[in-house]
C-alpha positions in Angstrom: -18.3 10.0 7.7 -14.6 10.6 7.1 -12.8 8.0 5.4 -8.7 8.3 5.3 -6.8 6.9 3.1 -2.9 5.7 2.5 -1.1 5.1 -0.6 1.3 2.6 -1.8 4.2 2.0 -3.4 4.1 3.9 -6.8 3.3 7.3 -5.1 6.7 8.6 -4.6 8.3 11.5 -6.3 11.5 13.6 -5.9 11.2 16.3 -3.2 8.1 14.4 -1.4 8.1 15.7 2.3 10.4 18.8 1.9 7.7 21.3 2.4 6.7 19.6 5.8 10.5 19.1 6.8 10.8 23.2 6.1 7.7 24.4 7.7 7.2 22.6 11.0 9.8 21.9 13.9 7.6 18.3 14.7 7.6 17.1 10.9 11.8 18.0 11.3 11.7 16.4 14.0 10.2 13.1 12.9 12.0 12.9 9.8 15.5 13.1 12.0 14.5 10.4 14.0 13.8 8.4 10.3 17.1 8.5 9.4 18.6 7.1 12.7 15.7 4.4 13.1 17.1 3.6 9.2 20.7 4.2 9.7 20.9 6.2 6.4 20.3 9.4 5.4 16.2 8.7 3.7 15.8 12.1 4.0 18.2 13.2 1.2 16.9 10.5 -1.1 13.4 11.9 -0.4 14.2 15.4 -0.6 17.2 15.7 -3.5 17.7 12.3 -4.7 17.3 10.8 -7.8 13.6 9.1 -9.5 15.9 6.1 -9.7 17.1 6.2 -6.2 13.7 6.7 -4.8 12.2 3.5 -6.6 14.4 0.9 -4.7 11.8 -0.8 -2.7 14.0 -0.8 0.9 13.8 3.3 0.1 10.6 3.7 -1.6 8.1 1.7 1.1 9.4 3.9 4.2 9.7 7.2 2.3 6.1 7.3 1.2 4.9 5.6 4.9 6.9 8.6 6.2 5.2 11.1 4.0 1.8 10.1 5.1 2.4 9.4 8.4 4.0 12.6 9.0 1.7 14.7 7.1 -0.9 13.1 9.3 0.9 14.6 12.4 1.1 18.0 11.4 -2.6 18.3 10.8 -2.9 17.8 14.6 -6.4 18.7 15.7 -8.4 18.6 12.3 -6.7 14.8 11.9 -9.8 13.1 12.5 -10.6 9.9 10.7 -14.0 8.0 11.3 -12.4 4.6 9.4 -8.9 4.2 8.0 -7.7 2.3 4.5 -4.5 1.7 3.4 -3.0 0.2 -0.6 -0.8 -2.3 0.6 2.2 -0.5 2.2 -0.3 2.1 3.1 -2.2 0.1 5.9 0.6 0.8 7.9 0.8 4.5 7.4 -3.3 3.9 8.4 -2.6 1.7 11.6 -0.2 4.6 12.5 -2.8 7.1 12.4 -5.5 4.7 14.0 -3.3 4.8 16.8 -2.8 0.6 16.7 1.2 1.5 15.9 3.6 3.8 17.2 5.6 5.8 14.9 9.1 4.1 15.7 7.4 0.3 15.6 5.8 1.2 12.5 8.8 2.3 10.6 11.1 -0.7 11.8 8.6 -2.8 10.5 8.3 -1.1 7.5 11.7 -1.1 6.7 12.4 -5.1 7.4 8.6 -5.9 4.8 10.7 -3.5 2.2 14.3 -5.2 2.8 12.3 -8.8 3.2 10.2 -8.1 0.0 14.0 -6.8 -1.7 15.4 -10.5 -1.2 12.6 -12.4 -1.9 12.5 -10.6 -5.3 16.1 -12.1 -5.7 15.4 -15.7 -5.3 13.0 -15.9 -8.4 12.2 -13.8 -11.1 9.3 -12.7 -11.5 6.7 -9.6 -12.0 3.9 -8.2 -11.7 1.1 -7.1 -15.1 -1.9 -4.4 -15.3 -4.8 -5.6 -16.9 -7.5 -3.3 -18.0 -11.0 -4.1 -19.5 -11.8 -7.0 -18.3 -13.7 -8.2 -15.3 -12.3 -9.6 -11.9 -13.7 -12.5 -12.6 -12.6 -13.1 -16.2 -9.1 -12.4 -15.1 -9.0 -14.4 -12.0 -10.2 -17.1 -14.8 -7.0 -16.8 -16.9 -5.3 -16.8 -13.8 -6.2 -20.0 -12.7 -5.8 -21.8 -16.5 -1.8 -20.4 -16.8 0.5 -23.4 -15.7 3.0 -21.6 -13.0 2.4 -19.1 -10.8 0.4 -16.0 -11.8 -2.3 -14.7 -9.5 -4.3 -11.4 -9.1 -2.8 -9.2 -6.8 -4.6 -6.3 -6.4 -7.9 -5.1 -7.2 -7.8 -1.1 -7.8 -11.0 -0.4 -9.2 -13.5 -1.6 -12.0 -11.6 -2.9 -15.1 -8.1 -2.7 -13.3 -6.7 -5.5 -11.7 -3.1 -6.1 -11.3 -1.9 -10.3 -11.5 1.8 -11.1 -10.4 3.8 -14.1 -10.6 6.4 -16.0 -12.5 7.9 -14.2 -15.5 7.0 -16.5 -18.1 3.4 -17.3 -16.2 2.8 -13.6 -16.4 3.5 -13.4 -20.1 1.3 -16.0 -21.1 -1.2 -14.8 -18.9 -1.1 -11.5 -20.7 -1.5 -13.2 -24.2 -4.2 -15.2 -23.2 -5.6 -11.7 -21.3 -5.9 -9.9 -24.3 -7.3 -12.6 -26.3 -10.3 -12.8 -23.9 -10.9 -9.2 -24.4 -8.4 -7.1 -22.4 -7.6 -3.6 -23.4 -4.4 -4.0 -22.2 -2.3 -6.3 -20.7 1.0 -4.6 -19.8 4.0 -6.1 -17.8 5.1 -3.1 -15.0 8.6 -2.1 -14.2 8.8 -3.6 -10.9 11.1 -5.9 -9.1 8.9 -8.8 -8.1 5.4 -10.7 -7.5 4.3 -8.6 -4.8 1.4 -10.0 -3.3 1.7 -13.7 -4.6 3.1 -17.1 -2.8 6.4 -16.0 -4.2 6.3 -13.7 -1.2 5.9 -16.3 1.3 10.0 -16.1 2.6 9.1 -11.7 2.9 5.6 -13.0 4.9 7.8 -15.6 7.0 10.4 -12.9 8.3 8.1 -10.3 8.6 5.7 -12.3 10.5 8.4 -12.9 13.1 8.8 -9.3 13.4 5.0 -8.3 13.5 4.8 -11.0 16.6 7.0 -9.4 18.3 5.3 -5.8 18.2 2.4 -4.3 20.9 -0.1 -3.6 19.0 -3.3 -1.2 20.5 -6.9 -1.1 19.9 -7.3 1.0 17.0 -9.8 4.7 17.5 -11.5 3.6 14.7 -11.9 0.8 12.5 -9.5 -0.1 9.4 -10.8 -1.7 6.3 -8.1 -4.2 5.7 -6.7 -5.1 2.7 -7.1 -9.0 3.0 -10.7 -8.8 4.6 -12.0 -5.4 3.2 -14.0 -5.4 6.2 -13.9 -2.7 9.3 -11.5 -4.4 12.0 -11.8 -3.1 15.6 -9.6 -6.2 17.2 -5.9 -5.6 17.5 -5.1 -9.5 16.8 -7.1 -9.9 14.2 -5.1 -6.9 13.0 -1.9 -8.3 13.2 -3.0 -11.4 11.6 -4.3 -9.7 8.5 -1.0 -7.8 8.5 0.8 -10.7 7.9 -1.4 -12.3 5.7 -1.2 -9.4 3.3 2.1 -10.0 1.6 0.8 -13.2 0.3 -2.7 -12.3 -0.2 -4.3 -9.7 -2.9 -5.0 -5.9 -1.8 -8.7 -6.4 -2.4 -8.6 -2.0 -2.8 -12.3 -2.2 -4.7 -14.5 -4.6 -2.1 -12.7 -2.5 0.8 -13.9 0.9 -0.4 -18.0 -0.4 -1.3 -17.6 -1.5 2.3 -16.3 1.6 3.6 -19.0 3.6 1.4 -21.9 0.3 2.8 -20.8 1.6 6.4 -21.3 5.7 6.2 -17.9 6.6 4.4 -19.2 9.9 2.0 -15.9 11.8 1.8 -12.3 9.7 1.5 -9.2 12.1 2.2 -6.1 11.0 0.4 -3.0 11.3 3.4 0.3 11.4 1.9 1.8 11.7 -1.8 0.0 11.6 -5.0 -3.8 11.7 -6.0 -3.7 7.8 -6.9 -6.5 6.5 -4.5 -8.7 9.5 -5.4 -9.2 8.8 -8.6 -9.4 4.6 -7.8 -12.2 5.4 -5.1 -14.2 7.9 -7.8 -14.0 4.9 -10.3 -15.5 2.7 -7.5 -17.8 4.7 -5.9 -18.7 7.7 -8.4 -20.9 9.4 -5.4 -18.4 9.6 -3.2 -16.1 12.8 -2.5 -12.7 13.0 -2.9 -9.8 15.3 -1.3 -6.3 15.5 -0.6 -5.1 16.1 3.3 -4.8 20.1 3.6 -2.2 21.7 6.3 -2.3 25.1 7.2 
């Protein structure tokens, strides 16, 4: 069974898109009707822009969703997923391509989590830490004994978590981390504590949006971030959707449950090779592959 996959933020690079823009009229297409739904020109940032330019969240979230969603598109007949996943932004590049979201709903919504997630970063400081070495469960231990907010936040693979929170939680935490064993326990350039209660305002206004949006019944099921489990019900969707902002991208127990139900090869749609390698540290049977146009 084919498994497809979607990456997060962190995937994005400088000229991401430009050879789908050049090559096909519906990809052109698409990506012109981006930068009206945005009202600015994402296109140039994507294509010609600077590193710096293209990690500002409200930029980042719906370039990459656009990358993979488009790519998706042009693949046309061979685009044929048995179960979708997606890191974090990803699952909405994968409920896209599910065909639970329509290209235009999907991007608003993208744009007002990345804009809701930019402000909510601005009303307390805080970040987010990689911690390598150690198990979940060690870590989630830590966690719990750090006065202040620090939390895990996603689970990539075996002996990679990420924990976010309050600045001065997340330091501590990282001290105490490496005492306990950790090979390293390194703060990340990022602009917030994605995926922690410091969220919640980001959850609240997106929520309102997601309400507000038809959702479908998906063609296949999607493995979802906050249950790991296949969904098939479109409000049980939308509910884990909003959840997720809050909640941990639980990226390990979604891919054994992927690989439990039939998934043998996982096809990486959109920028980077980032999942490959996470789903090969989970799952070392399974195959691995980008997403191929002709």
């Amino acid at each position: 069974m084919n498994a497809y996959i979607f990456p997060g933020q962190g995937a994005q690079f400088v000229g991401m898109g430009l050879d789908l823009y050049e090559k096909y009229p519906m990809a052109q297409q698409l990506f012109e009707q981006a930068n009206e739904i945005l009202g600015f020109s994402i296109t140039d940032l994507m294509f010609e822009g600077t590193a710096e330019g293209l990690k500002q969240t409200k930029v980042t979230q719906p370039a990459i969703f656009l990358h993979s969603v488009i790519l998706s598109k042009v693949m046309g007949d061979s685009f044929k997923p048995d179960m979708v996943a997606g890191h974090s932004l990803g699952e909405f590049s994968a409920l896209v391509a599910n065909g639970v979201l329509n290209f235009e709903d999907a991007l608003q919504l993208v744009s007002k989590r990345a804009l809701a997630m930019q402000k909510a970063c601005e009303i307390k400081a805080s970040t987010m830490a990689a911690v390598l070495g150690l198990e979940d469960a060690k870590v989630e231990e830590v966690c719990a004994s750090v006065e202040g907010i620090v939390v895990p936040a996603n689970y990539n693979c075996p002996g990679q978590l990420v924990i976010s929170g309050e600045i001065e939680a997340i330091n501590i935490a990282c001290e105490k981390l490496k005492e306990a064993g950790a090979r390293r326990a390194l703060v990340l350039p990022v602009g917030g504590a994605f995926h922690s209660p410091l969220m919640e305002p980001a959850r609240e206004e997106l929520a309102a949006a997601i309400e507000h949006t038809v959702f479908n019944t998906p063609n296949c099921p999607i493995y979802q971030n906050v249950t790991t489990t296949g969904v098939t019900d479109a409000v049980e969707i939308k509910e884990n959707l909003i959840s997720q902002l809050t909640a941990p991208v639980k990226w390990t127990q979604s891919v054994k449950n992927m690989v439990a139900d039939g998934a043998t090869l996982f096809t990486e749609i959109g920028p980077g090779k980032v999942l490959q390698g996470l789903v090969r540290k989970i799952e070392s049977s399974a195959e691995t592959t980008s997403a191929i146009v002709e």
